[in-house]
TORDO-799038 format. One record per residue (C-alpha): residue number from 1; z, y, x. Coordinates in pm, 1 decimal, padded with zeros to 6 digits. Each point is the difference from the previous one (the first is absolute). Example, Ala and Ser with C-alpha at 12.3 -4.5 7.8 and 13.67 -1.06 7.14 Angstrom:
BEGIN
     n         pz         py         px
     1    00780.0   -00450.0    01230.0
     2   -00066.0    00344.0    00137.0
***
This chain:
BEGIN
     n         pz         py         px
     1    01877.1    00909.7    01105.9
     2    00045.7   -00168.4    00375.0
     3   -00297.5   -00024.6    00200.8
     4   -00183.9   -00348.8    00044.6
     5    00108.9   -00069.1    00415.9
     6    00242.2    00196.1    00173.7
     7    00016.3    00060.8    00376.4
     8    00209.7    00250.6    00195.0
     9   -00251.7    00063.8    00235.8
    10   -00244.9    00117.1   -00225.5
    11    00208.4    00292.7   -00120.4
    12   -00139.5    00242.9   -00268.8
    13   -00301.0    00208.8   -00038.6
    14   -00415.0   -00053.1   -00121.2
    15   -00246.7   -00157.3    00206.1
    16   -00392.8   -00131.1    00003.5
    17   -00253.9   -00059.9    00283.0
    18   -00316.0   -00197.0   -00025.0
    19    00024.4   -00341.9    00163.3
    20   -00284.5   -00256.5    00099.6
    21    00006.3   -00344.6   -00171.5
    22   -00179.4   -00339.5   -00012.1
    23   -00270.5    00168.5   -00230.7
    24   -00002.1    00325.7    00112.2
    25    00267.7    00320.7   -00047.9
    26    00270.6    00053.9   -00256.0
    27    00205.4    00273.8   -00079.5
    28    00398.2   -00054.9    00069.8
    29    00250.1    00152.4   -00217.2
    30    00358.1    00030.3    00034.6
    31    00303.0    00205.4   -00178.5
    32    00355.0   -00021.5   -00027.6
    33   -00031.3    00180.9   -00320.9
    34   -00067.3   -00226.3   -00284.1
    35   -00095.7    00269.5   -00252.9
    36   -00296.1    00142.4    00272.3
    37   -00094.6   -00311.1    00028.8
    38   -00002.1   -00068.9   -00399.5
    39   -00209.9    00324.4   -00039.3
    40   -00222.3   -00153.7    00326.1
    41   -00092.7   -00314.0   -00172.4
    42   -00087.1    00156.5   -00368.8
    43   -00206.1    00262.7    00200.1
    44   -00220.7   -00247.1    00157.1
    45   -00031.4   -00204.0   -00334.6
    46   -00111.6    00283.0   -00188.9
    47   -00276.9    00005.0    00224.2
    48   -00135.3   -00360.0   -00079.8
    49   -00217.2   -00108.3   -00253.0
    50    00118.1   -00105.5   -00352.1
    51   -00004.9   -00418.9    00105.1
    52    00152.0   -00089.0    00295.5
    53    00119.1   -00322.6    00126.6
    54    00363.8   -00083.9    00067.5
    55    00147.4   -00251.3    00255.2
    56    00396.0   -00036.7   -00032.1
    57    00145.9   -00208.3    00284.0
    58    00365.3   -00101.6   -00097.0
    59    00267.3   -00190.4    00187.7
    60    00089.1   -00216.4   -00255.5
    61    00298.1   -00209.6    00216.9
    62    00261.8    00186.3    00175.6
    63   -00024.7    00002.6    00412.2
    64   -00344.3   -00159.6   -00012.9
    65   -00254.7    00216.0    00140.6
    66   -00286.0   -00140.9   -00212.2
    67   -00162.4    00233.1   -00286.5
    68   -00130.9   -00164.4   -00333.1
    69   -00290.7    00196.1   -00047.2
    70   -00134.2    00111.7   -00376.1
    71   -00311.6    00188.6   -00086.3
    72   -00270.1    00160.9   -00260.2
    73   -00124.7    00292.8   -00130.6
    74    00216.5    00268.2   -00155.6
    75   -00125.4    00338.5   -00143.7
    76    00195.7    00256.8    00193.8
    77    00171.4    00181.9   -00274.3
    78    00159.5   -00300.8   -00106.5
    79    00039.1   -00092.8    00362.2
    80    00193.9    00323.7    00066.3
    81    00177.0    00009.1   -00316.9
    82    00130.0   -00371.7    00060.1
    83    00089.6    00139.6    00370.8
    84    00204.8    00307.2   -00122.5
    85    00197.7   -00267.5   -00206.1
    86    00049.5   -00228.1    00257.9
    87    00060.6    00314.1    00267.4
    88    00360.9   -00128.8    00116.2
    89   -00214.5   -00389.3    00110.1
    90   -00345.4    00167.7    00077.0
    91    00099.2    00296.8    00242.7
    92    00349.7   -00215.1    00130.2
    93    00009.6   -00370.4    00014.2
    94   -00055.6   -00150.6    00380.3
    95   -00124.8   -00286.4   -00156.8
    96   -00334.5    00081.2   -00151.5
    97   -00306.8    00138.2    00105.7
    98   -00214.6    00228.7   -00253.5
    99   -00414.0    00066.9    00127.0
   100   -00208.0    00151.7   -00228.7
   101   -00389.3   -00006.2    00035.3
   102   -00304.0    00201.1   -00126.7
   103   -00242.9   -00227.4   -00084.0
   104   -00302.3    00253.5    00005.4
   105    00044.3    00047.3    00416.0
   106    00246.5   -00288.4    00064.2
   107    00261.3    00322.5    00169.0
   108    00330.8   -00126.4   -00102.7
   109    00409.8    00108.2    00053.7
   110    00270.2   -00281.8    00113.2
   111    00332.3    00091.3   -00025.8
   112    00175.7   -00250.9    00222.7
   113    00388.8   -00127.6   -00032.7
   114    00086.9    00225.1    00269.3
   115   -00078.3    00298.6   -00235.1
   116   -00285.1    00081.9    00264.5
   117   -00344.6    00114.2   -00210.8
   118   -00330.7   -00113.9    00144.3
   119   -00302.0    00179.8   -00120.9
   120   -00328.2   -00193.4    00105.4
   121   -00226.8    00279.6   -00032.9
   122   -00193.9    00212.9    00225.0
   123   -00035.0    00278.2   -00245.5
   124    00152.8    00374.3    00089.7
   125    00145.8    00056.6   -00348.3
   126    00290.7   -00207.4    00084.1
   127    00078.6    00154.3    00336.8
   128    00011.9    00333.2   -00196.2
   129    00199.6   -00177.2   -00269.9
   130    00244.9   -00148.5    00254.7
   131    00038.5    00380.5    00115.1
   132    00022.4    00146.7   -00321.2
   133    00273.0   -00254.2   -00126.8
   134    00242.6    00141.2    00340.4
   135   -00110.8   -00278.4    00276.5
   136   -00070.4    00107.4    00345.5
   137   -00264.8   -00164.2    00172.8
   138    00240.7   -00162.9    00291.8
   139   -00028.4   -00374.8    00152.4
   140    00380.3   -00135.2   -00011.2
   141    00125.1   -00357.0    00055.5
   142   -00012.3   -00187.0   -00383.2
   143    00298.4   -00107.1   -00102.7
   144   -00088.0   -00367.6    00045.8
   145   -00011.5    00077.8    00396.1
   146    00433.1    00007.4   -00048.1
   147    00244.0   -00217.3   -00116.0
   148   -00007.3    00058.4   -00336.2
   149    00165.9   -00119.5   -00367.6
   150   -00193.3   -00035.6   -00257.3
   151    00166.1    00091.9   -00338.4
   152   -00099.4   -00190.5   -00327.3
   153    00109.0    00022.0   -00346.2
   154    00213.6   -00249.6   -00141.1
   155   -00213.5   -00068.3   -00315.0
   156   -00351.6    00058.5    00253.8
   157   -00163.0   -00354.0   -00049.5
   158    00062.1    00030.5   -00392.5
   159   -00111.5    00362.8    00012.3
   160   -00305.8   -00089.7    00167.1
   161   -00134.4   -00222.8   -00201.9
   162    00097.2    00226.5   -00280.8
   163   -00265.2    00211.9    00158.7
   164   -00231.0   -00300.8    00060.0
   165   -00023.0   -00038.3   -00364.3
   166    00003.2    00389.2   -00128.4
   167   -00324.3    00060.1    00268.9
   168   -00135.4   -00335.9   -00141.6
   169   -00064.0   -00147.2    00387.8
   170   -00077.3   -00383.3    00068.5
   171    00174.8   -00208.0    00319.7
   172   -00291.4   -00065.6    00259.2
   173    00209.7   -00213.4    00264.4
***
């Protein structure tokens, strides 16, 4: 399975730093390694509560850089069971956008079309998961600081809304 963006200044290897943001700090991480990053992303789920909230942003016309967006409430375990069928779209389409919130403390996870994770949280358990999953704590350049390609599936608007409709998520604009 390709990665979502490609850059060859970017090169290989596991990154996250904390970075300041509109509404406060966020967690960055980055890895060229699509299977740490798999094991990243289920980690952190595992940790939220049995409801969350899902907002899928997909790019539903081909060089336009507006996202459809599509949300609602999902139990995880279907959530992540839907995502482990839909890994090849989820974890490697530049054309979507995947956040995931906890609705008991409003902390939530956005992985972006660049394959770049956000984690809005200012909790420590993620740092140490971040380090336990192989990522150094290192501020790099993100990938969307190069020239870049973004790589989509062929089938990625009809996949999407595949996953649109197994999740159960409504269009909001």
């Amino acid at each position: 399975m390709k990665s979502f963006a490609w850059a060859r200044a970017c090169g290989r290897g596991a990154f996250f730093f904390r970075q300041k943001h509109s509404g406060g700090f966020r967690l960055v991480a980055w890895t060229s390694e699509l299977p740490q990053l798999k094991r990243l992303v289920y980690s952190i789920l595992d940790t939220f509560p049995e409801e969350v909230e899902v907002l899928l942003k997909l790019r539903e016309k081909e060089f336009d850089d507006r996202f459809s967006r599509y949300l609602g409430p999902v139990r995880r375990d279907k959530l992540i069971e839907t995502m482990k069928v839909k890994e090849p779209f989820v974890f490697a389409d530049g054309g979507s956008q995947l956040c995931v919130k906890r609705l008991d403390t409003d902390e939530f996870i956005a992985l972006d079309d660049h394959g770049i994770l956000f984690i809005y949280s200012d909790s420590p358990q993620f740092v140490d998961l971040c380090r336990r999953k192989g990522l150094k704590r290192q501020r790099r350049a993100l990938i969307y600081a190069h020239d870049h390609w973004h790589i989509r599936r062929k089938d990625s608007v009809r996949v999407g809304r595949g996953l649109v409709k197994a999740l159960g998520l409504e269009l909001v604009d």
